[in-house]
C-alpha positions in Angstrom: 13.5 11.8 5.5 12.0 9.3 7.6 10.1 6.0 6.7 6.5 6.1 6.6 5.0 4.7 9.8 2.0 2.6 7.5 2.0 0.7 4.9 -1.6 -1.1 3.1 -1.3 -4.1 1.0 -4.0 -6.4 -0.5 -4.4 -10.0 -0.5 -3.4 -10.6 -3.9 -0.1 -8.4 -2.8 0.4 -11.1 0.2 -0.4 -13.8 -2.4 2.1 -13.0 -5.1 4.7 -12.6 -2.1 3.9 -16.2 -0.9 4.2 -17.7 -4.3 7.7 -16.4 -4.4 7.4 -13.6 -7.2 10.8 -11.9 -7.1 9.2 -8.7 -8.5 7.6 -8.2 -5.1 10.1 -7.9 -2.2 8.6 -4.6 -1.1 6.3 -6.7 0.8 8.3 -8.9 2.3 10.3 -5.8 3.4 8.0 -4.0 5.0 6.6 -7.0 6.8 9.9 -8.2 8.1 10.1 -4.4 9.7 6.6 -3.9 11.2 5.8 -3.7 14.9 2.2 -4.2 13.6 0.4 -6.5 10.9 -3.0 -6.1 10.5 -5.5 -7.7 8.2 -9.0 -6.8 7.2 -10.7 -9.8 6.3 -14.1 -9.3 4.2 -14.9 -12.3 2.4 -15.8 -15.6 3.0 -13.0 -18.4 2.7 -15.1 -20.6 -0.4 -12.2 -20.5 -2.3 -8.6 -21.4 -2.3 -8.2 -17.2 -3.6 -10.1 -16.2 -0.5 -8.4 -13.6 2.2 -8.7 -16.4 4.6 -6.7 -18.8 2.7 -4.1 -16.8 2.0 -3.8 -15.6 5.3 -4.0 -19.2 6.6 -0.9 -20.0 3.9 1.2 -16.9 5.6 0.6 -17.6 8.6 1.8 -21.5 8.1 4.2 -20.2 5.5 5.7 -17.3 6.8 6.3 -17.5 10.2 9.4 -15.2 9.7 7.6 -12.6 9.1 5.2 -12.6 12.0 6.9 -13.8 15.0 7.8 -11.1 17.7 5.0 -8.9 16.4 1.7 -7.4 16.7 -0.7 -10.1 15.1 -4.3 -8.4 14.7 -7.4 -9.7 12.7 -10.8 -8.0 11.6 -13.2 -10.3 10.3 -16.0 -8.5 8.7 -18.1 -11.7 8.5 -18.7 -14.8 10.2 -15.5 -15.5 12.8 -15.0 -19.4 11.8 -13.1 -19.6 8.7 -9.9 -19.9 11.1 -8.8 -22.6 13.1 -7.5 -23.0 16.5 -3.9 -23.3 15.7 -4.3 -20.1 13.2 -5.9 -18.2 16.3 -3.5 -19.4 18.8 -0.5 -17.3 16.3 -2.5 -14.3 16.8 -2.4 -11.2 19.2 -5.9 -10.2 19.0 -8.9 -11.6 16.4 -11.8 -9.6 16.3 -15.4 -10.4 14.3 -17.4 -7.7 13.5 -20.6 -8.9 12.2 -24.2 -9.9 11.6 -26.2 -12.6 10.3 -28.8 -9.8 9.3 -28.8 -8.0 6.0 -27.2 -4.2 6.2 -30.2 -1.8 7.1 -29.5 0.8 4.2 
């Protein structure tokens, strides 16, 4: 049996992993043998909880775990919550959306 080729964890995953939980190694695992690591970002970074702070934290953290990879960010709001230095560690940041309400 072969290794699954994709793997999903949340932000609260990636935060538990950066506070040093022993309990969650799978992460850290799976991270340290991607090709690939994307993230999904969907809210804004007004708290210290938000998926741009934690990602901000792993990628000053962690850079063990990202270095000789595939680097790729969504932002599904507005594209500044990053700075130039976290940008410059990425392969690819893209910002996908509008400062107009959904149309439903």
């Amino acid at each position: 049996m072969t290794a699954p080729n994709l793997s999903s964890f949340s932000f609260d995953d990636l935060k538990i992993m950066l506070a040093g939980n022993i309990k969650d190694l799978y992460i850290e695992t799976e991270l340290e043998r991607a090709n690939w690591i994307v993230f999904s970002m969907i809210n804004e970074a007004s708290s210290s909880d938000s998926s741009f702070s934690i990602l901000q934290q792993f990628l000053s953290d962690r850079p063990d775990l990202f270095l000789q990879k595939r680097l790729i960010v969504f932002a599904f709001c507005a594209p500044f919550y990053l700075d130039a230095t976290n940008v410059s560690k990425l392969s690819a940041y893209f910002a996908l959306y509008s400062q107009n309400p959904p149309i439903h």
